[in-house]
N, C-alpha and C positions, 0 to 999 in steps of 0.2 A: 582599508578596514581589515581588521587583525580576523578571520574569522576559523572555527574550528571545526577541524576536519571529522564529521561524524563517522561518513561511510570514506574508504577509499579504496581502489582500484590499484593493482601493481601488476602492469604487463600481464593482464589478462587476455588469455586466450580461452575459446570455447568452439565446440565442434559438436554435436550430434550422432555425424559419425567418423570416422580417423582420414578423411579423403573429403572432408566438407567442413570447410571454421565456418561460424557463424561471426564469434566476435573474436577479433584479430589485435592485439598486442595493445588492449586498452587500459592506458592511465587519465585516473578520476579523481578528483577532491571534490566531494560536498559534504558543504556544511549545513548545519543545524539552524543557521539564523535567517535562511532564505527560501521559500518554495522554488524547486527544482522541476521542469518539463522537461523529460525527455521525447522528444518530438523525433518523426519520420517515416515511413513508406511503411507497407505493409511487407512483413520479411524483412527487414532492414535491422533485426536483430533486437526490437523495444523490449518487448516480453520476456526474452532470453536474458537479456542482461539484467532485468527489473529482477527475476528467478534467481540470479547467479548471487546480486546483493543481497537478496536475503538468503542464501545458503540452499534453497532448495535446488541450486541445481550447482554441480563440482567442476571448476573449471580446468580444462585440461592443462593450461601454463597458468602460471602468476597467483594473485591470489586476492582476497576482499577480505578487510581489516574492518572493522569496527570500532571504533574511539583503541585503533591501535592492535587492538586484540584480532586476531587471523578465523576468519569465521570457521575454517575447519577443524580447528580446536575446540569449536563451542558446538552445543547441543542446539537442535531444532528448537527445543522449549524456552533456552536461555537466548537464542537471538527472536523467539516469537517476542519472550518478553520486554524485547527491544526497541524491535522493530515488526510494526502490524501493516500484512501486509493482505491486501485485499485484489484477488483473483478474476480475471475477464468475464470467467463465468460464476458470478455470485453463488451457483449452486454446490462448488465446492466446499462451500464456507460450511454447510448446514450435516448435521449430525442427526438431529432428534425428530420429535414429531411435532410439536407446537415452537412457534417463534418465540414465545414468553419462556421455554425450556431449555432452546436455543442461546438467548442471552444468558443465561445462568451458566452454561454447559461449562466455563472454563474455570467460572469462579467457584466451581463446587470440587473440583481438583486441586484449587488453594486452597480449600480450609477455610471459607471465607464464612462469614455466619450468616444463617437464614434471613434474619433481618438487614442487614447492609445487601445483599446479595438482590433482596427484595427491592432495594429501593434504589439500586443502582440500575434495574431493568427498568422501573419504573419511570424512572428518571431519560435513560433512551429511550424508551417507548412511546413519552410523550414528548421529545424533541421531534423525532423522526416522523412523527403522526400516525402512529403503528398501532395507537391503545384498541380501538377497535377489532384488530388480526390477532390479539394477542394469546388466544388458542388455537387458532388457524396452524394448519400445517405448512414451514417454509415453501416446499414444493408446489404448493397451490398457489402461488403471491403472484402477482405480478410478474413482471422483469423487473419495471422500476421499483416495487417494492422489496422484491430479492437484495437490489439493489444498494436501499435504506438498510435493510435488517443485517445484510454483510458487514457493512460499514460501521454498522452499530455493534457488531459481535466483535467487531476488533478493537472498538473505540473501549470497549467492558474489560477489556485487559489492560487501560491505560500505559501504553506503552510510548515510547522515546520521541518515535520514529513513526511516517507512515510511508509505505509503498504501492500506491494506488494504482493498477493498471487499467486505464478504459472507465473512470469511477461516474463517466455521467449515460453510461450505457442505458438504453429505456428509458430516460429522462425526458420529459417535455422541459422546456424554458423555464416556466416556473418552480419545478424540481429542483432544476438546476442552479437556477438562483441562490434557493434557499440550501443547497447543499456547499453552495460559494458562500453563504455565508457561513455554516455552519464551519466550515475549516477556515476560515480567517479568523473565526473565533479561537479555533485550536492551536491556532500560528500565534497568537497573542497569549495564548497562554502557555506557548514554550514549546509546542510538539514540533518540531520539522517534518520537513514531507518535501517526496519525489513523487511528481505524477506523469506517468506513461497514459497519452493521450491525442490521439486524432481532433482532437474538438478544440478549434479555435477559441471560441468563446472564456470557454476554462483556463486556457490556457493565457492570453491575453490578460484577464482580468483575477488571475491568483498568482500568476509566473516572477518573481525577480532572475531568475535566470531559465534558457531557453537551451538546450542541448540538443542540437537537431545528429542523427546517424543514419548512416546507408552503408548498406552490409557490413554493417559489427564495425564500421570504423565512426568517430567523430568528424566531421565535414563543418560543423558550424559548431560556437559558446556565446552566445550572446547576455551579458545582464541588462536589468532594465535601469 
């Protein structure tokens, strides 16, 4: 199968500090037509590399390309509007005082118009089952609901790409479920997605490929 390379990896290397690599001389191709797990140990570099792909963190050697293009030529805002990526602790994601404020927050930075802007919240608000929080302030929510309203603040930038790290964190089963559905839907509608994730279940039943690492190296690629 001919498949194309969204995100890729060139002899990356990454360190923390100049006497300590995390991730050590890793090449990657993933594509856009398959859910991607990166699976393994705690430390073993998941988070760090999940960071490096989307630019937030600068790799000491090598480099992360994006359909081609070298993510350190691009701006944080041009690879956000690429690639949406969602943080271990949901609480990074939130800016404002109400969650119904919060989904707004990025699209009032486009230009977008009151009305669209209105019913595109609307519209995640009642996917996620949030209409009831919807003046609630993010900090007050749950975890698992943190949880929802992150996933939904990134989903409101409709972007390429997702990089989900830990995304069934505070989830009960049922949650989880409906958040496995929720991204099979988005896999059908074109979006690709890498998820960094301890949890079988997720992983099992949304995964075409399995990329398990220990300390910054690849050890296993498995598709399904």
């Amino acid at each position: 199968m001919n498949r194309l390379n969204f995100i890729e990896l060139k002899e990356l290397s990454f360190g923390y500090t100049s006497n300590k690599t995390i991730i050590k001389r890793l090449n990657l191709k993933i594509s856009k037509d398959e859910v991607t797990s990166i699976v393994g140990s705690n430390g073993s570099g998941k988070t760090t590399l999940g960071k490096l792909m989307m630019g937030i963190l600068k790799p000491t050697i090598g480099g992360v390309y994006i359909l081609d293009e070298d993510v350190s030529q691009m701006s944080l805002a041009l690879v956000g509007s690429k690639i949406g990526y969602l943080f271990q602790n949901p609480e990074k994601h939130f800016f404002t005082n109400t969650l119904e404020e919060e989904l707004g927050f990025i699209l009032k930075f486009k230009d977008v118009n009151e009305l669209s802007i209105q019913q595109q919240i609307d519209e995640l608000i009642e996917i996620f089952e949030l209409n009831h929080l919807r003046k609630s302030s993010p900090l007050l929510l749950s975890q698992g609901e943190k949880q929802r309203l992150a996933i939904a603040t990134i989903l409101i930038n409709k972007p390429e790409y997702l990089i989900l790290d830990e995304p069934t964190t505070g989830l009960d089963i049922e949650r989880k479920r409906e958040l496995l559905n929720q991204l099979n839907q988005l896999r059908e509608e074109g979006i690709g997605m890498t998820v960094i994730s301890h949890d079988q279940f997720i992983i099992e039943e949304l995964s075409q490929r399995v990329i398990k690492i220990h300390r910054g190296e690849i050890i296993d690629d498995q598709r399904n």
